[in-house]
C-alpha positions as CSV (number, residue, x, y, z in Angstrom):
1,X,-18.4,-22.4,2.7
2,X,-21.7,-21.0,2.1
3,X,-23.6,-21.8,-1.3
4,X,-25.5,-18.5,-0.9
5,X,-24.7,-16.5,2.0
6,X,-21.2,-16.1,2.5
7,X,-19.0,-16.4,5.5
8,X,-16.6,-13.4,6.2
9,X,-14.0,-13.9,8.3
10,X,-13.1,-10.6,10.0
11,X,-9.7,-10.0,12.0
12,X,-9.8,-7.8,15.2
13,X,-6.2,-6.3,14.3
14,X,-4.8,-4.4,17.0
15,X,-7.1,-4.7,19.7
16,X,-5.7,-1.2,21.6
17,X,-6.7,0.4,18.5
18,X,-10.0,1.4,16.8
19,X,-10.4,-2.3,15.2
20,X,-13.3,-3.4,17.8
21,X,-15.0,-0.1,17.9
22,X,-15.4,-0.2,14.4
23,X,-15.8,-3.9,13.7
24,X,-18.6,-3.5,16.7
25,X,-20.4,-0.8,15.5
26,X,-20.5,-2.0,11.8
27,X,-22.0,-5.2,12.9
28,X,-24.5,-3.6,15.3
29,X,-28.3,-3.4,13.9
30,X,-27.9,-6.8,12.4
31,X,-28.0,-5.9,8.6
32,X,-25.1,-7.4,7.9
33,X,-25.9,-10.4,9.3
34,X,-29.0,-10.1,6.6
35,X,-26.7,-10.7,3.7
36,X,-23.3,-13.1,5.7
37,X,-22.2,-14.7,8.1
38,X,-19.8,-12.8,10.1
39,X,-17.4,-14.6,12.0
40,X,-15.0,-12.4,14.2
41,X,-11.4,-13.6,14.4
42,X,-10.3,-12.6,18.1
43,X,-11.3,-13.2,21.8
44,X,-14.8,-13.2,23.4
45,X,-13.8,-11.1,26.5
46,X,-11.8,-8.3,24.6
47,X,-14.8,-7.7,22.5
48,X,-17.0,-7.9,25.4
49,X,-15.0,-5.0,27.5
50,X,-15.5,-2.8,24.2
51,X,-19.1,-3.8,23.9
52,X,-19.7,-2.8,27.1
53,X,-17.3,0.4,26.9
54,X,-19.6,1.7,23.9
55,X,-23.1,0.5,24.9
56,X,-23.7,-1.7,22.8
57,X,-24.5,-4.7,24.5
58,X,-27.4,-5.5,22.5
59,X,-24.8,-7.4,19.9
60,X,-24.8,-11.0,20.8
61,X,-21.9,-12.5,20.6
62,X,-21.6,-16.0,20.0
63,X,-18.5,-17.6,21.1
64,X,-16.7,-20.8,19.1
65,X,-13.8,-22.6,19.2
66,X,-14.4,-24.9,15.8
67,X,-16.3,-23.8,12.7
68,X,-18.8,-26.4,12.9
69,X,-20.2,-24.4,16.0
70,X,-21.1,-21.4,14.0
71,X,-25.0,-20.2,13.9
72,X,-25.5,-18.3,10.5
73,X,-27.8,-15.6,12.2
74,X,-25.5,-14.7,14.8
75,X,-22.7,-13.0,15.5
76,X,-20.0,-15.9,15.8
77,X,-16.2,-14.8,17.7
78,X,-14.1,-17.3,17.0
79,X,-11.5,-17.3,20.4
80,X,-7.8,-16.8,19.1
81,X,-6.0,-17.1,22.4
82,X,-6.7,-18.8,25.8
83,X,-4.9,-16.6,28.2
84,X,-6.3,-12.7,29.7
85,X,-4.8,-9.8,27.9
86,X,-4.5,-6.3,29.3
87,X,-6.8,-4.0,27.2
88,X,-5.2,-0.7,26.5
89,X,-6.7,1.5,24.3
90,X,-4.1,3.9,22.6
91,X,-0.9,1.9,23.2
92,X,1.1,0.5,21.4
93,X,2.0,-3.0,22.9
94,X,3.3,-6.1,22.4
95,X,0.7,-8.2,23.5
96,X,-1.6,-6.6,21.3
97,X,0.3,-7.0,18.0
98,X,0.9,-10.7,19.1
99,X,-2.9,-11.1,19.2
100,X,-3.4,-9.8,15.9
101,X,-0.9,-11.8,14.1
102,X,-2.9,-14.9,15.9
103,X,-6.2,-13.8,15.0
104,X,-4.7,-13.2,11.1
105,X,-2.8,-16.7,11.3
106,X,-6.5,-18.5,12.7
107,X,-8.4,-16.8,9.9
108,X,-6.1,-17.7,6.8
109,X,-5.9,-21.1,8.1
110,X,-9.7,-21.7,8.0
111,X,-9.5,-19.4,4.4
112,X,-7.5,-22.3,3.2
113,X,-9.4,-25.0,4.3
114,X,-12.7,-23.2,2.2
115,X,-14.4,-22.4,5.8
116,X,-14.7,-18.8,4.7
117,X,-15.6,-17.2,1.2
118,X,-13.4,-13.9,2.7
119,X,-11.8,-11.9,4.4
120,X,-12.0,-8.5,6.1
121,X,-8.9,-7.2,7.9
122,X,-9.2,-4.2,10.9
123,X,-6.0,-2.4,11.1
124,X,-2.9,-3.7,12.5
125,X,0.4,-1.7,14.0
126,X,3.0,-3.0,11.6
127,X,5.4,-3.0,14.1
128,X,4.0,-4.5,17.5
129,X,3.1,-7.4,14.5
130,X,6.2,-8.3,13.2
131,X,7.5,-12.0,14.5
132,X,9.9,-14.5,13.1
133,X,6.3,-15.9,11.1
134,X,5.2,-11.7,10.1
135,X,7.8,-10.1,8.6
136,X,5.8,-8.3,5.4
137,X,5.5,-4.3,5.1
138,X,1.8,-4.7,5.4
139,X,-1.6,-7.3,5.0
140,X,-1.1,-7.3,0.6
141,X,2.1,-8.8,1.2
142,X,1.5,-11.0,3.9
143,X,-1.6,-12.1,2.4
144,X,0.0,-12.7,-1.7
145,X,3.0,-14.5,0.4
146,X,0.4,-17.4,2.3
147,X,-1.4,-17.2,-0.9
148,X,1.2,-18.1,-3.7
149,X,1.4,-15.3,-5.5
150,X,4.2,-12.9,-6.9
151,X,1.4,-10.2,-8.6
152,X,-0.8,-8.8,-6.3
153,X,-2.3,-5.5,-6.6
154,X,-3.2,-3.1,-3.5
155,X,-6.3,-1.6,-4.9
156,X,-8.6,1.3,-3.1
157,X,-12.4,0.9,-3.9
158,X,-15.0,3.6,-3.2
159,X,-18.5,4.3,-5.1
160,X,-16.7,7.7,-6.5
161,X,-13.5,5.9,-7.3
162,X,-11.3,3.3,-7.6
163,X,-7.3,3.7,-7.0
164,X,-4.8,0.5,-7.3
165,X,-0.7,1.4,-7.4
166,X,2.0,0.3,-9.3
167,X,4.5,0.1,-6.6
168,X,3.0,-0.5,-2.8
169,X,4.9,-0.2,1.0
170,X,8.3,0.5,-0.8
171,X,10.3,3.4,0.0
172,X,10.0,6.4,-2.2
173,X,14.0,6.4,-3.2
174,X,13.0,2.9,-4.4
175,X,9.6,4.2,-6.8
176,X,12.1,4.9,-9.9
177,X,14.1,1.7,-10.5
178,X,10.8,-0.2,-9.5
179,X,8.7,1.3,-12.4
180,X,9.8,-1.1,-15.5
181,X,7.7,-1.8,-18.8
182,X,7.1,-5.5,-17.2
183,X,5.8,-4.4,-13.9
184,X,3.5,-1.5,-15.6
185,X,2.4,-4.4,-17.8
186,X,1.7,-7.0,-15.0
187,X,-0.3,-4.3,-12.8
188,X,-2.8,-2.9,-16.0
189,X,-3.3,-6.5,-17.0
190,X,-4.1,-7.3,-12.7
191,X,-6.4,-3.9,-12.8
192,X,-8.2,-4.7,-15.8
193,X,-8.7,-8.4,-14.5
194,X,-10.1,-7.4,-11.5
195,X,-12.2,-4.8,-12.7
196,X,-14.5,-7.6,-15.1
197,X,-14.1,-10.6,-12.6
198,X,-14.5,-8.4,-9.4
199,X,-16.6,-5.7,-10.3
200,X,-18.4,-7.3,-13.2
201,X,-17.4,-4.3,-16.0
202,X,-16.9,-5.8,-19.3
203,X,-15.1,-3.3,-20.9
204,X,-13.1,-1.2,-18.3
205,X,-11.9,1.9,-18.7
206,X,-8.4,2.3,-17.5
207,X,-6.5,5.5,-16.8
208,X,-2.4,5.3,-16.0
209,X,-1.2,8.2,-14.5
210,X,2.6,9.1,-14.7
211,X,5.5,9.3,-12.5
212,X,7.1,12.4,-12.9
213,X,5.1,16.0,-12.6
214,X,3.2,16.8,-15.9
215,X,3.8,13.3,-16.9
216,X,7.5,13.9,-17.7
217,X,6.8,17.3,-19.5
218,X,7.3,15.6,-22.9
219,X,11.0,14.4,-21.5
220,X,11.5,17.7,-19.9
221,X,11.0,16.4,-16.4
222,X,11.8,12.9,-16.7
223,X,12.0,10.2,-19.4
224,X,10.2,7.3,-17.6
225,X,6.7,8.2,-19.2
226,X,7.8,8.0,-22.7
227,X,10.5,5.2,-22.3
228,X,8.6,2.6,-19.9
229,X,4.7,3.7,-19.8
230,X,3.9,5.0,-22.7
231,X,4.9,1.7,-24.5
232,X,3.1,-0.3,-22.6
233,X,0.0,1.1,-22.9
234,X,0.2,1.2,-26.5
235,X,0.7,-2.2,-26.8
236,X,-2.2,-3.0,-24.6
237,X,-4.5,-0.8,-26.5
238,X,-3.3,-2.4,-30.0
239,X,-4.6,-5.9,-27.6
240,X,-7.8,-4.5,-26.9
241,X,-7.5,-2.7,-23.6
242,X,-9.2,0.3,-22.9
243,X,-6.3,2.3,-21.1
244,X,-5.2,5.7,-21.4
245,X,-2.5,8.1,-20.7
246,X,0.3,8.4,-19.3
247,X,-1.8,11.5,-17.3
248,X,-0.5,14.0,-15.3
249,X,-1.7,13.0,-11.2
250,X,-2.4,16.7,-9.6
251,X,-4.6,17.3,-12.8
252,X,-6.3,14.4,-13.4
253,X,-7.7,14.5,-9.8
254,X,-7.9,18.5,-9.5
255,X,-10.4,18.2,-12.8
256,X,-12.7,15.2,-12.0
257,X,-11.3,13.4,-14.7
258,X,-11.2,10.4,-12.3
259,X,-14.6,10.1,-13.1
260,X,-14.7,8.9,-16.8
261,X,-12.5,6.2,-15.7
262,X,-13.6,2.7,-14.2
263,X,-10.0,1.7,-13.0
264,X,-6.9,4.4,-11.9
265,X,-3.2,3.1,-12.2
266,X,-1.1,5.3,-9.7
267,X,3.0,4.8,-9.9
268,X,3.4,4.9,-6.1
269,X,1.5,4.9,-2.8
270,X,0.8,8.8,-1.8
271,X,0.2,9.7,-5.5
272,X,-2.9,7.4,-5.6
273,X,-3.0,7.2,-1.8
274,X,-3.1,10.8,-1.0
275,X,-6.3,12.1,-3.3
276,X,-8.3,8.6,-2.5
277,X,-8.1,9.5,1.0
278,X,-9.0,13.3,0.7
279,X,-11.9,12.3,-1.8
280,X,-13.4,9.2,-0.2
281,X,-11.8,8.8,3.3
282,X,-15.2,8.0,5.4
283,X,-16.6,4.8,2.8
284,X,-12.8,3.6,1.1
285,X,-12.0,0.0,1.1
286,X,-9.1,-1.9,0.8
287,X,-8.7,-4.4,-1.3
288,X,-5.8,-6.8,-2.6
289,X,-6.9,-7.5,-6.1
290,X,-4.8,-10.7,-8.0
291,X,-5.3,-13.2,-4.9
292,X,-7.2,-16.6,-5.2
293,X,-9.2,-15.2,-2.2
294,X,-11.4,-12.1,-1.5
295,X,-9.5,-9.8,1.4
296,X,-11.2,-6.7,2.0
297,X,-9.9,-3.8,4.5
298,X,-10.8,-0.1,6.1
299,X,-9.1,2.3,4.3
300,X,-7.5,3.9,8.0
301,X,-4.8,2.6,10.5
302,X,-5.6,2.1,14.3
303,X,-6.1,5.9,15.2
304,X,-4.6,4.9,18.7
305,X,-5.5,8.6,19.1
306,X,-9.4,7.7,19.5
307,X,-9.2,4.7,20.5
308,X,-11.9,3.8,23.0
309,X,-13.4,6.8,23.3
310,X,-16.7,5.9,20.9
311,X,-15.7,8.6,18.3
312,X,-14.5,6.8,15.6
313,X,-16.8,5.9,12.1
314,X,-17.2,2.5,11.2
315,X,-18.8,3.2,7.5
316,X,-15.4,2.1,6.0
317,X,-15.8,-1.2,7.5
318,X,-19.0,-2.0,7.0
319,X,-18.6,-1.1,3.2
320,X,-15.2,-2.9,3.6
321,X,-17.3,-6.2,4.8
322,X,-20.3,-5.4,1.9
323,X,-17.8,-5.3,-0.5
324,X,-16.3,-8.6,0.2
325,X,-19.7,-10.1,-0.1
326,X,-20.0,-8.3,-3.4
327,X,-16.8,-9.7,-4.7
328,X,-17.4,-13.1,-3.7
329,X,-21.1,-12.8,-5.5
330,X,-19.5,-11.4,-8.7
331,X,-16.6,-14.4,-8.7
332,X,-19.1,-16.8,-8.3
333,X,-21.4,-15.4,-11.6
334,X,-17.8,-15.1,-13.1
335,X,-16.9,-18.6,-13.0
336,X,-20.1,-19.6,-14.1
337,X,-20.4,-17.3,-16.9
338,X,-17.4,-15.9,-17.8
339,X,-16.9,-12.5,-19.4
340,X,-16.0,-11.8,-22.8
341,X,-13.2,-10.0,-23.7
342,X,-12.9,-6.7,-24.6
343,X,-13.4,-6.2,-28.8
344,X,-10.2,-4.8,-30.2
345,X,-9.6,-1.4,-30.5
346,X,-8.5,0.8,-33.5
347,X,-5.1,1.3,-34.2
């Protein structure tokens, strides 16, 4: 790895989808390549039949087959697979899925071996990627699984705001027995981490939203906030964490009260999902929080429906790859100076 100027590995994902447009597009101008190294994870000739597709043949794209050919100032494509693949932007294929599983599989093996400081994921289909080796809901899990741990946190970044969930790809009939004092614990403690070592905030202020509507309506609606949440974030406050609620979601969004907040603990997917999307759709990030390494992502799927037609906005990954270089810069300071802990609060 890079003493300075970090190498980001970044994943092609489902080739048939937006993934190369965007990854393309983000890279073109050559700013990023001002603050990393990016290498792409992939194949030389699908990324040359999309650079050609959407004019941009002015990126240069320098083709490896072993990190110790990389060039810092260029645009380095490390080749995942040997063998011609149809190109089919739009569809949904086999092939393609099997490429991006490769392309993820190359990339976390070079993570491992401390050839990269990150890494940036384009969207995959999360079907055409399942094998006998894939068989995770989504990257977070896939990526806490080769990684070792049991407590990640899927985590949604933007300059206006910052989501993470209590409960990730589950089902929503599963969301209730899920919610327990232990996992609400593990998840603000995860946040809170994340928000000093990641995003260098000392104190962070945390906001938990509840479960039910009106946050349980004082019991009336549900007894999970008072039982299970509430609790815990007592006790955390009587520790010194600066978290608050539980809140009630549609408000707490509907009001800009997200704003007073550094960090947002939603119980479920959509509830955090859903208003980080309509908010800050065009610049969110993905990121899986907890990990021993920095994985960044777009905040969108493969929108097979613009696939290859030179329409779709790659500001969410290129502020997905800036991130990662942010994180890794923060870690680093971190590690060398760590942060101090929060003073207690008042009872």
């Amino acid at each position: 790895m890079s003493e300075h100027k970090p190498v980001i590995g970044i994943t092609l994902g489902d080739f048939n989808g937006v993934g190369p447009e965007v990854t393309l597009k983000a890279l073109a101008g050559g700013q990023i390549s001002r603050v990393c190294t990016p290498v792409l994870y992939g194949s030389v000739k699908v990324l040359s039949r999309y650079r050609k597709l959407l004019n941009l043949e002015e990126i240069q794209l320098h083709s490896i087959r072993t990190m110790d050919q990389l060039i810092h100032k260029r645009v380095n494509v490390f080749n995942c697979w040997e063998e011609h693949l149809e190109i089919e932007p739009g569809k949904a294929t086999p092939e393609a899925g099997n490429a991006a599983y490769l392309a993820l599989k190359t990339a976390v093996a070079d993570l491992k071996n401390n050839m990269l400081d990150a890494i940036v994921t384009a969207p995959i289909n999360k079907h055409t990627i399942q094998n006998d080796a894939f068989k995770f809901p989504g990257h977070t899990e896939y990526f806490a699984h080769e990684f070792g741990s049991t407590d990640s946190l899927m985590f949604l970044v933007s300059p206006e705001l910052r989501v993470a969930v209590a409960t990730g790809h589950i089902p929503l009939e599963k969301v209730k027995p899920a919610i327990t004092k232990d996992l609400i614990t593990k998840k603000i403690k995860l946040l809170e981490h994340s928000l000093r070592q990641d995003f260098g905030i000392a104190k962070p202020k945390i906001a938990v939203l509840g479960l039910n509507p009106h946050a349980g309506e004082d019991g009336l609606l549900g007894m999970e906030e008072k039982e299970i949440i509430a609790p815990v974030i007592s006790e955390l406050k009587h520790k010194g964490t600066l978290v608050y609620g539980p809140l009630p979601a549609d408000g707490f969004f509907g009001t800009g009260n997200y704003r007073k907040y550094d960090g947002i603990l939603a119980m479920y997917h959509d509830q955090g999902l859903i208003p980080f999307k309509t908010i800050a759709f065009e610049n969110g990030v993905n990121f899986t929080a907890g990990l021993s390494m920095v994985r960044t992502s777009p905040d969108h799927g493969t929108a097979y429906n613009i696939a290859g037609k030179n329409i779709a906005d790659e500001t969410s990954m290129r502020e997905a790859i800036y991130l990662a270089c942010d994180i890794v810069k923060n870690r680093r300071e971190h590690t060398l100076t760590p942060i101090q802990p929060a003073p207690q609060s008042q009872p």
